[in-house]
TISE-566666 format. One record per residue: x, y, z of N, C-alpha, C, O in turn. Coordinates in steps of 0.02 Angstrom, whole numbers, plus 50000, padded with zeros to 5 digits. Layout:
<recs>
XYZXYZXYZXYZ;...
</recs>
This chain:
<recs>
470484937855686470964932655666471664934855683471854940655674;472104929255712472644933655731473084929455677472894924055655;473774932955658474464931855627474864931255647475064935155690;475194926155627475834924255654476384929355650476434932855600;476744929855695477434932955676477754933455607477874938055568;477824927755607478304923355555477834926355484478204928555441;477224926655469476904928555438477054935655416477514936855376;476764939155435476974946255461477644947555438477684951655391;478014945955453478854945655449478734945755361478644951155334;478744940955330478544937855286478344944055214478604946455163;477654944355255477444951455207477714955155201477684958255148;478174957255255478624966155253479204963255223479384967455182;479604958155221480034956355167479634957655106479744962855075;479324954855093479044954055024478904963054992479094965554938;478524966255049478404973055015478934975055010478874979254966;479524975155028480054978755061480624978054987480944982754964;480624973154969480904969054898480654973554844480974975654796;480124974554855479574976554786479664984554795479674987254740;479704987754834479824992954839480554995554815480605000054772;481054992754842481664992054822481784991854755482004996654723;481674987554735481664985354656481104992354621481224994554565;480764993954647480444997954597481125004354596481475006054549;481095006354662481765010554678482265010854621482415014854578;482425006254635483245004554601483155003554501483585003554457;482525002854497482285003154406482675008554383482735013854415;482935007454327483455013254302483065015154222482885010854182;483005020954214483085021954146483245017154087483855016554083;482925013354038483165009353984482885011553918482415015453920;483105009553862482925010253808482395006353776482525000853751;481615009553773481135004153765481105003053677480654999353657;481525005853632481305005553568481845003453533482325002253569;481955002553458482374999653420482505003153346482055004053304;483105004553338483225008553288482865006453203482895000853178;482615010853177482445007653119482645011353070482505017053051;483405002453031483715003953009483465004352936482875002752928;483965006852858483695008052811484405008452792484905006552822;484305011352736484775012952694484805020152638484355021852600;485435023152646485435029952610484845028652552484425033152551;484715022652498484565026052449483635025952454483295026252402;483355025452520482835025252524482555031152568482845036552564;482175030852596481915035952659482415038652700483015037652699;482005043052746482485043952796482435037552855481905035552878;483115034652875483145030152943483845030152953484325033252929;483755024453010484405026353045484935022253012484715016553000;485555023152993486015020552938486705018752983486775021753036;487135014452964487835016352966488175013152913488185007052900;488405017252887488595015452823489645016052808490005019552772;489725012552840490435013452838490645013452906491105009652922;490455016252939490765016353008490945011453049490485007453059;491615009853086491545004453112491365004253185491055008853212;491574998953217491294998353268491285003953320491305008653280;491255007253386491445011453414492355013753440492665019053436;492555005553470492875001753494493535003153469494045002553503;493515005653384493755009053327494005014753325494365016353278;493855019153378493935026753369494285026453439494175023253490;494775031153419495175032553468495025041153502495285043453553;494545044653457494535052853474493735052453434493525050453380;493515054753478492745058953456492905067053463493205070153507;492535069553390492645076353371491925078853382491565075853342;491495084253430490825085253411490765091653412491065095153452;490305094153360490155101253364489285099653375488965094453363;489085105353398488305103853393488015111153441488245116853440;487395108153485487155115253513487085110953587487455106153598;486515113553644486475112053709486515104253712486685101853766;486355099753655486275091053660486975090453671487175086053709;487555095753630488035090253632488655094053687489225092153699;488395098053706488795103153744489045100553802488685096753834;489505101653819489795096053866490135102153937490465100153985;489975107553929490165114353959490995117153946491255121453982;491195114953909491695115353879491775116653799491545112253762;492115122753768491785123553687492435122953662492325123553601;493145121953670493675122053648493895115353636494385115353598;493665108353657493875103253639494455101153701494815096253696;494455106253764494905104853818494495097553871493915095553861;494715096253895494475089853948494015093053995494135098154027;493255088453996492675093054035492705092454095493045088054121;492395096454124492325096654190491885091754211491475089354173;491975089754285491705083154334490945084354312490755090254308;490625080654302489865083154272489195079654328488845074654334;489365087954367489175087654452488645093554460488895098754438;488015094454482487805099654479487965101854549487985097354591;488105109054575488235112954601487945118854629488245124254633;487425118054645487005124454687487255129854683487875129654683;486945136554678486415135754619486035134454557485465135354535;486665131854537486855131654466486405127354445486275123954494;485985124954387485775117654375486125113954316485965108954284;486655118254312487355114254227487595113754293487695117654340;487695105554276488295104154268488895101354238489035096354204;489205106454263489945107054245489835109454184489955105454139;489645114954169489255118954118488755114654081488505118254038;488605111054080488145104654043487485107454051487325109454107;487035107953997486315108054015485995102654028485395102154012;486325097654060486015091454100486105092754154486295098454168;485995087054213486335084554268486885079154299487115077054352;486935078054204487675073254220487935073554162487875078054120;488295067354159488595065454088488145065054028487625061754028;488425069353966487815069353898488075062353862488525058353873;487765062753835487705057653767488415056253740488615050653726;488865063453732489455059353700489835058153729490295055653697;489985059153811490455056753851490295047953871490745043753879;489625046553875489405039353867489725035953825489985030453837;489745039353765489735035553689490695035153685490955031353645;491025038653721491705039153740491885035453754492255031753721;491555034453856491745030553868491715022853838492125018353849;491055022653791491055014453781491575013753732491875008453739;491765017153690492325016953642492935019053660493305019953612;493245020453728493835021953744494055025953735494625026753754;493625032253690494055035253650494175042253693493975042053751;494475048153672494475055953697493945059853680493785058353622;493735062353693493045067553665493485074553669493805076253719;493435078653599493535083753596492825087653580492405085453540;492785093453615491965092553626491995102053601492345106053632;491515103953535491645110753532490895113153515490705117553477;490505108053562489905110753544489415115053590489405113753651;488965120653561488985127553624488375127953615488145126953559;487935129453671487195129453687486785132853642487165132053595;486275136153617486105138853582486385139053512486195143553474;486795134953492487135135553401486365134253376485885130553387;486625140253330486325134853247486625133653223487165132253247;486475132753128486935131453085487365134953053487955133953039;486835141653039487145148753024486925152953054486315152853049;487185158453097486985162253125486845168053091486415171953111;487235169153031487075174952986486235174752977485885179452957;486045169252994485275171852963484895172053003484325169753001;485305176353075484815176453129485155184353166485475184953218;484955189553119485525194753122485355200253168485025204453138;485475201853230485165203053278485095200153355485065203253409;485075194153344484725187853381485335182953424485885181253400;485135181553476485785182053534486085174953511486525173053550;485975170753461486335167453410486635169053389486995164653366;486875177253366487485178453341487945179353367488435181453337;487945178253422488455178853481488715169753478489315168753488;488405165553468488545160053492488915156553415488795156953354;489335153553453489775150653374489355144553343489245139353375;489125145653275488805141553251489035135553203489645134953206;488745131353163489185125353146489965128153110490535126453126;489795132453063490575133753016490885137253089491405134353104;490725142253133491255143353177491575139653213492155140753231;491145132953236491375128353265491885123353250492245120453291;491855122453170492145119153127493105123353126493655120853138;492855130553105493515135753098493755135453153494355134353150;493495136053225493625135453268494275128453314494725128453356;493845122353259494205119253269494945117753252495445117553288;494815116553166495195117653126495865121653140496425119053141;495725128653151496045133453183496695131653233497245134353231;496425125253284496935124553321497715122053309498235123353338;497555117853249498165115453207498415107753218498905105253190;497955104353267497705099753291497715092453248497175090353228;498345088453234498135084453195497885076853220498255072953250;497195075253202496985068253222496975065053168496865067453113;497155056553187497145052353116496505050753089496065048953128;496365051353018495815050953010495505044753003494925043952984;495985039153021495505034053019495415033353098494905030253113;495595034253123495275034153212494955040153266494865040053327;494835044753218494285047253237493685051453190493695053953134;493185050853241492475050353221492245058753260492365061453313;491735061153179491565066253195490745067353200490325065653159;490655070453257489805068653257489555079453256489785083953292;489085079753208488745083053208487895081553214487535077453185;487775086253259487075087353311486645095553311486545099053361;486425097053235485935102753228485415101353207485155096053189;485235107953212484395108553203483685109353235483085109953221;484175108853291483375112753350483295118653340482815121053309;483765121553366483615130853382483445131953302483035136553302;483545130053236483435133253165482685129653168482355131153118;482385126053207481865123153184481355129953220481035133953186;481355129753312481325133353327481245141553320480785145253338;481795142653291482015150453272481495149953200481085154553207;481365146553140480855146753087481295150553035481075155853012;481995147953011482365149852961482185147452918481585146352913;482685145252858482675143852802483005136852799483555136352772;482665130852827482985127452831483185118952780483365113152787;482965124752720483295121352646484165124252658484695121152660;484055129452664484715131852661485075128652721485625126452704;484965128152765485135128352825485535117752817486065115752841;485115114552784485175108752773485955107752712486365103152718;485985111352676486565113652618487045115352662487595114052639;487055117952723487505122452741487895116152791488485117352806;487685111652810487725106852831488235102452794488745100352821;488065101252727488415097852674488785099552659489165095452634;489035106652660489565109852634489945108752699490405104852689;489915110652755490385111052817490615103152830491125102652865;490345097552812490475091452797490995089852736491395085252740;490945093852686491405095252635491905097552659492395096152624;492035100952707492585105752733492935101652765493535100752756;492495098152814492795094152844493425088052825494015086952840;492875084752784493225078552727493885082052677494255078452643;493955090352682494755091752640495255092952689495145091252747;495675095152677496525095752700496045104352738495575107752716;496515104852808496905101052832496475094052882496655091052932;496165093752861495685088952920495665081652909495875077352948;495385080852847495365074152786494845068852835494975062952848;494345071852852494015067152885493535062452838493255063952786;493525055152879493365050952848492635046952891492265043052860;492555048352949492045043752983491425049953030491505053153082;490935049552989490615054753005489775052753046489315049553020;489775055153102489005055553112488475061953131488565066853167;487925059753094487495063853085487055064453149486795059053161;486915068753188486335064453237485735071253221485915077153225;485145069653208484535073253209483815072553263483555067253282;483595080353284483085079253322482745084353318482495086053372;482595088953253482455093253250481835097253300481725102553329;481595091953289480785095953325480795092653401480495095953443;481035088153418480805084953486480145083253499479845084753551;479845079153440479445075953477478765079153416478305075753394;478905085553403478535090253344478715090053282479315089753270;478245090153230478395086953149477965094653136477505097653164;478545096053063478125101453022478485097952951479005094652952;477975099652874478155097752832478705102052808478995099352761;479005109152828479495110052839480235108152878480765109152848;480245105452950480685099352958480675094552924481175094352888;480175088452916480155083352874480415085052804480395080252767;480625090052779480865092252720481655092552724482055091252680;481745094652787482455097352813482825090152835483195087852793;482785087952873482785079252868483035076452818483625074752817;482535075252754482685071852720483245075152666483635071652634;483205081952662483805085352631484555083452669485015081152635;484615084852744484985082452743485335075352709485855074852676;484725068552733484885064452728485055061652649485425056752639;484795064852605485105064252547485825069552543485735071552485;486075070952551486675074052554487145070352582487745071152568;486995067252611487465063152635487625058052622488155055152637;486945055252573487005048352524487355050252471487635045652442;487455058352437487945060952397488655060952409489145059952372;488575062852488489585061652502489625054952529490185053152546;489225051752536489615045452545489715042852470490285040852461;489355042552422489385039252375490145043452317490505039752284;490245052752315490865053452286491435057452320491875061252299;491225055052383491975054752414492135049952459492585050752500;491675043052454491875036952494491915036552566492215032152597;491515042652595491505042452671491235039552713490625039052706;491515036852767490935030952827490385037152835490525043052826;489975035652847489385040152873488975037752899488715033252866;488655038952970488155038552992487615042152994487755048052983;486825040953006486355044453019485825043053072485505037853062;485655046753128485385043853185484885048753189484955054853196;484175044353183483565049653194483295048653268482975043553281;483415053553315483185051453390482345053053383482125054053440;481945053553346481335052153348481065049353366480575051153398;481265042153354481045036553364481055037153452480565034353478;481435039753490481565039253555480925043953597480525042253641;481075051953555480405052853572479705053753538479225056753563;479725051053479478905048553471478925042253539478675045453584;479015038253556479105032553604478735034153664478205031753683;479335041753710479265042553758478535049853772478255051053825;478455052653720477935056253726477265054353671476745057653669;477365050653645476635048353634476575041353661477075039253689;475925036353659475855032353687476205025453662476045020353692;476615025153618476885019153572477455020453592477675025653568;477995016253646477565012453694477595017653756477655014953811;477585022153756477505029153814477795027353867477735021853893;478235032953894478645035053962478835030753992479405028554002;477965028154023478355022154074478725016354076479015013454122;478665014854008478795007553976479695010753971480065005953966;480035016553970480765019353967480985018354058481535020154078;480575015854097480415019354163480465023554191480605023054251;480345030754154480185038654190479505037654210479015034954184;479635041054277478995043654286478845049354283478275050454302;479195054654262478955060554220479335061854135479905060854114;478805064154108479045065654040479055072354001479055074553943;479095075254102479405084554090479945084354087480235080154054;480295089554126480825092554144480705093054223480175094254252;481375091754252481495091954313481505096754347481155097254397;481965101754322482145107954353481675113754304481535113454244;481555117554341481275124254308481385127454249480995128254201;482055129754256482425135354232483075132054218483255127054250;483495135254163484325135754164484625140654210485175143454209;484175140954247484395151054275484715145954365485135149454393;484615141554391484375141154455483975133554462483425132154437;484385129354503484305121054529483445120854572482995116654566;483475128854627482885127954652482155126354642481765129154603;482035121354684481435120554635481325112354586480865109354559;482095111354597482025104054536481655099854585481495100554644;481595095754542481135088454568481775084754617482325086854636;481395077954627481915075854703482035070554676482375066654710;481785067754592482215062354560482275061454472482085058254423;482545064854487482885067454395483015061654374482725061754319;483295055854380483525049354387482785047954333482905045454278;482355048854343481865046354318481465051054275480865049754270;481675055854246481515063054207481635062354147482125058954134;481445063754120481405062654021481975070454036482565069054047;481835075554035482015080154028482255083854081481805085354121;483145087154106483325088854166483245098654149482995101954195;483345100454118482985108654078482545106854044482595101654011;481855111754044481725111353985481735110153924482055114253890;481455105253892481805103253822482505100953815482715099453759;482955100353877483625096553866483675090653911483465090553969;484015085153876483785078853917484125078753989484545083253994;484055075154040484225071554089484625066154071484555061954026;485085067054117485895062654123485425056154101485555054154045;485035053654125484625045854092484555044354038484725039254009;484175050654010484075053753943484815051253885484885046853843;485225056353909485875053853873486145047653869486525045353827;485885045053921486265039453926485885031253879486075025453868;485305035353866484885030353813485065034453751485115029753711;485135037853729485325040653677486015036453656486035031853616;486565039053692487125034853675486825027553686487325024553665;486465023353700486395015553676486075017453631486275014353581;485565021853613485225020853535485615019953467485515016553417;486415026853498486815028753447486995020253437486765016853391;487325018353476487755012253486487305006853434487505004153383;486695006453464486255002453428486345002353356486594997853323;486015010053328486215011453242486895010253222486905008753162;487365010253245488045007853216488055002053206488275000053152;487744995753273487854990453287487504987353227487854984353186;486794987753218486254984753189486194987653116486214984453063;486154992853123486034995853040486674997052992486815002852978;486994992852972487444993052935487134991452850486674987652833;487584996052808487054997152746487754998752716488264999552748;487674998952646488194997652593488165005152569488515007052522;
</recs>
């Protein structure tokens, strides 16, 4: 049987479209925050905070999620990876993280003092190449330290622990207190902060009735300072993102990754990465891909937007 030209023609448009389009599928957010309120479970809250749009300066301390390759709060570097390197621009991604997204959608400055490997306290890791790394109160002193005054109703402070303490197998009753208190520190003179977010991911994807303990400690602590010292507060459980993307409800593909490893090997060395990170749950081991972040900041966005709670 023979085919027309015109036919022919026809089909290779058509595949040619479909291919393209699969191409060009970007990373999206397949799930939806589930919101609650301090005086119940743990979920995702915003309880005071206003819109993003609101903040003129983002303050973050945290560990490799929020690390922006920069630990002083100075302006980051182009966030470019660079052979051999696979940070870029010191970033344990391959692009922009989570809070330069969440910046840009809010206009605001990111002062960024958060350093790869933190915990919360390093004192209780005495020995252990965590004590080298400035952990939440150093980060906090650190900041503080500079003499730095931001107004406290226009900017927003986001804290991001609890991997490496989940990881490392501390004490993370304590570790959850220590949290509350450096939040206390925060909210007095000289700082007087008023608009706070929480973001949690302890396990990535892994539950122990020891995290699930740590969790909810935090999250009642925070239903304490919002309630006697009147503070906006947020709380963002990225669980939900990856229970989603690594179990089957609604799994990977439905985010459109087509892997739900890690791209690159190693932090040590680029060689070796995959040939489309673009589509990688994870660009290191266990640290997300520029995509990654970039659904994170709409999740954040989401819980502010949607879960508003008294």
């Amino acid at each position: 049987m023979r085919l027309s030209l015109t036919f022919i023609l026809a089909a290779i448009s058509i595949t040619s479209a479909a291919v393209v389009k699969r191409e060009a599928q970007a990373v999206r957010l397949a799930v939806k925050p589930k919101c609650g309120t301090f005086s119940g479970d743990v979920a995702d809250v915003n309880a005071g905070l206003k819109p993003l749009n609101a903040y003129k300066t983002i303050v973050a301390f945290g560990d490799a999620y929020s690390d922006g390759g920069v630990q002083n709060g100075s302006p980051l570097k182009p966030a470019v990876v660079t052979p051999p390197s696979p940070l870029a621009g010191g970033r344990s991604s391959d692009g922009p993280i989570w809070l330069e997204n969440l910046a840009v959608t809010a206009g605001a400055t990111l002062k960024d003092y958060a350093t790869a490997g933190a915990v919360i306290d390093s004192t209780a890791y005495p020995g252990l190449s965590q004590s080298s790394v400035r952990d939440l109160s150093e980060q906090v002193n650190f900041f503080t330290g500079q003499g730095v005054k931001h107004d406290p109703e226009t900017t927003l402070y986001t804290i991001f622990f609890g991997i490496n303490d989940f990881e490392l197998g501390t004490d993370l009753d304590v570790a959850a207190q220590n949290i509350a208190y450096r939040l206390l520190v925060l909210s007095s003179s000289p700082t007087f902060a008023k608009n706070i977010l929480v973001v949690d991911n302890y396990g990535r994807g892994k539950r122990s009735p020891e995290g699930e303990a740590f969790k909810q400690q935090v999250f009642s602590e925070l239903k304490a300072l919002r309630s006697f010292l009147k503070l906006n507060i947020g709380f963002v459980d990225l669980s939900t993102i990856w229970d989603g993307v690594l179990g089957s409800s609604p799994g990977y593909q439905a985010f459109g990754y087509t892997n739900p490893g890690a791209c690159a090997v190693s932090a040590k060395t680029s060689a070796g990465a995959c040939t489309d990170p673009e589509h990688s749950f994870y660009w290191l081991p266990g640290t997300p891909s520029a995509a990654t972040h970039r659904i994170i900041a709409d999740y954040v966005n989401q819980v502010l937007t949607t879960c508003k709670a008294t």
